[in-house]
N, C-alpha and C positions, 0 to 999 in steps of 0.2 A: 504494500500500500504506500502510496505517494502523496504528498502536501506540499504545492509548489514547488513541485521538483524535485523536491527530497525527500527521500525514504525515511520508513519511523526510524528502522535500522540505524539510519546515519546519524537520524536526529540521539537518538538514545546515544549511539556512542559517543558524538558530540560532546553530548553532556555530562558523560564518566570523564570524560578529558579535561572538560573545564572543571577549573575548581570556582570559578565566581569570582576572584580578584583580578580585578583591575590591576594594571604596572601602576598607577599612582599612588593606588591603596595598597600596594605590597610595600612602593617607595615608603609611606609613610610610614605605615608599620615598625620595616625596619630600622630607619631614620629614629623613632620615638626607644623602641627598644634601646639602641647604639647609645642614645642621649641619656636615657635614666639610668643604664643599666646598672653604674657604680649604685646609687642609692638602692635601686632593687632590691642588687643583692643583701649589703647591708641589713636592712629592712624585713627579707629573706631569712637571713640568720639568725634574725632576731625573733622572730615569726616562728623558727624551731624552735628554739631553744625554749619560750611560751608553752609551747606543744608535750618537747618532751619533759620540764619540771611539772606539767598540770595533769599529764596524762598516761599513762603507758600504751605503748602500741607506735605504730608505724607515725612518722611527720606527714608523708602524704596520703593522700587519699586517689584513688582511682574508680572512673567509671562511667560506664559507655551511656553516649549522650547520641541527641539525632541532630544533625548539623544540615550544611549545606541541601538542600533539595532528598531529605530523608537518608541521606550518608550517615554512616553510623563511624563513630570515632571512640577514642578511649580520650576522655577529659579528664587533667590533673587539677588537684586540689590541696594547698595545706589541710589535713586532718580537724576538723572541729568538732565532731561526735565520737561518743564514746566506739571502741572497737565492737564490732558486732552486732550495731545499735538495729532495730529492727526499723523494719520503711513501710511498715502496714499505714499507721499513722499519717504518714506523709503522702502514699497514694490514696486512702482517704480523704482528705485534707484538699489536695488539689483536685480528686472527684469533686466535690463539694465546689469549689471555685470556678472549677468551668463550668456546674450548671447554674449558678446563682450569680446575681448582679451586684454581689458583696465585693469592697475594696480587697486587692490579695493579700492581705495583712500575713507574714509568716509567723511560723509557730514559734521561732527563736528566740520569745521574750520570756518565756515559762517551761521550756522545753526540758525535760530531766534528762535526756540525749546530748546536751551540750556538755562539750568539757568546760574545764574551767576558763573564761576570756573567751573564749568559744564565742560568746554572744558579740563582744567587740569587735572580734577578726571579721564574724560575719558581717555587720552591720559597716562596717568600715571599707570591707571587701578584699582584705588584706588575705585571705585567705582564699582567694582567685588570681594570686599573683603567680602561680605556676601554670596558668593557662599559658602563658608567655610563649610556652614549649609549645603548646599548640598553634600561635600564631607564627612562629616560625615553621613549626612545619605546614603551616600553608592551612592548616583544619577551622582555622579561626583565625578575626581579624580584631583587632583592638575596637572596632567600633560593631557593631552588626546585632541582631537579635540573639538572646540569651539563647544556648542550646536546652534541651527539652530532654528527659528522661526516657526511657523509652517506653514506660507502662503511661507516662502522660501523650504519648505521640499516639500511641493507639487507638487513644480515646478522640483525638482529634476527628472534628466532621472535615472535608475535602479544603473549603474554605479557610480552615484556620491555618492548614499546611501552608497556603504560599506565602508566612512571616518566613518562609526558611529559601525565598527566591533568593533571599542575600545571606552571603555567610555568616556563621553566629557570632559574635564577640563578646567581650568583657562587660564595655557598656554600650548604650545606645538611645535612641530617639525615646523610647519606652521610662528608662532610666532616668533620663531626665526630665519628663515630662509627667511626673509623679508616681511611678513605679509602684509600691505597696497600697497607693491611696487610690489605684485605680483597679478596674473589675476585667477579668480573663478577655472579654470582648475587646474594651478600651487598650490592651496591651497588644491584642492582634491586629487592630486595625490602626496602632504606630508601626507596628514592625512592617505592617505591608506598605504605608508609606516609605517608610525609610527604604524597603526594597526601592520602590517604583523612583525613589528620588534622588537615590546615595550619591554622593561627589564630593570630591575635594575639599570644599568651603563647610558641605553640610557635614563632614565627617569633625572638621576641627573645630566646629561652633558644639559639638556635640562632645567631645573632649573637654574644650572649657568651663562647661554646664556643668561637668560630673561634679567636682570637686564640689560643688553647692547641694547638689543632688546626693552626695554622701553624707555631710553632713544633714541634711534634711532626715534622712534616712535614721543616722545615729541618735539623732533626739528624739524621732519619731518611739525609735528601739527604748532608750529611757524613759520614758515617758509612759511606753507601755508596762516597763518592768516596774512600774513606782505605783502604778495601781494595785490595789488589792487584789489579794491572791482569788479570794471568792469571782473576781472579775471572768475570772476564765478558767471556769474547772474543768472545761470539756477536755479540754489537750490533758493533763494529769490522769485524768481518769481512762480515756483512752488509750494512753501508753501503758498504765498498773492493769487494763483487762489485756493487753496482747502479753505482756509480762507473767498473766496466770496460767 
């Protein structure tokens, strides 16, 4: 079968070949990498070292994510859950948010799963600084739609899949445009923007935002943990039934 010429065949393999990166957004990438890297690492080391006095078990964490146009990758993570911790919770949890019109508020503020600081790295984002590895091997770009789990991809209806026309990154249009304070819908229908619209200018207006948008984030996280525990029994009680 043919479509203007070209075969699905062609087209399909096309599209195993491309990875999605543009030479500009590869340029920038590694241009941004080159530039922080000294402080990364630093940052990095520091970021262990948190890890291993709070916690026992491995510094990283690993685990396969759905990227560019349903590509499946192995995405790295500094460690902020306990070893072994269970994810019944968590795909509940984002069941839940993809059918409801509720802001994605995450579990992180009451979570018994966190290790210790756990709650900081997440909220700061400091513990997605070994994606890095990812954006140099080409799997992911410093700016793009968050990658997606793969028992959350599943559940995806047809529509929600093309946030992944553009490869996933660190942060992005989503990110900055009130992330946790927005509902599963309002997140897919940034990221498909940002597919339809990515360049140059929009990549690095969207870099400058983060650093406000993480802080937002982090007092958002405070703020949550300074309410009363009665606030939100559901997540406690949740985790002690999959624990019996």
């Amino acid at each position: 079968m043919e479509t203007k010429g070209i075969s699905i065949e062609e087209r399909q393999g096309a599209d195993r070949r491309s990875k999605g990166l543009p030479g500009w957004k590869r340029a920038l990438d590694f241009g941004l990498i080159l530039l922080l890297l000294p402080a990364v690492l630093l940052i990095g080391l520091a970021v262990a070292l948190i890890i291993k006095l709070g916690s026992s078990g491995p510094v990283f964490f690993r685990q396969k994510r759905v990227g560019y146009r349903g590509r499946e990758f192995t995405c790295f993570k500094f460690r902020t859950m306990r070893v072994n911790a269970e994810t019944d919770t968590h795909r509940l949890h984002t069941q839940q948010l993809m059918k409801s019109c509720t802001p994605m508020i995450k579990l992180d503020s009451r979570d018994p799963r966190v290790i210790p600081f756990g709650v900081v790295l997440r909220a700061s984002g400091l513990d997605e600084l070994p994606q890095l590895l990812n954006v140099l091997r080409g799997e992911m770009s410093i700016v793009g739609p968050r990658p997606c789990v793969l028992y959350e991809y599943e559940q995806y209806e047809p529509w929600h899949r093309r946030r992944f026309d553009a490869v996933p990154g660190l942060t992005g249009l989503w990110q900055v445009s009130g992330k946790n304070r927005t509902t599963f819908d309002e997140m897919v229908y940034l990221d498909i923007e940002y597919a339809d619209q990515k360049s140059l200018w929009l990549d690095i207006s969207i870099m400058l935002r983060t650093f406000s948008a993480i802080w937002t984030q982090y007092c958002d996280v405070r703020a949550a943990r300074s309410r009363p525990a009665s606030a939100a029994p559901q997540l406690t009680k949740a985790v002690e039934s999959f624990r019996l």
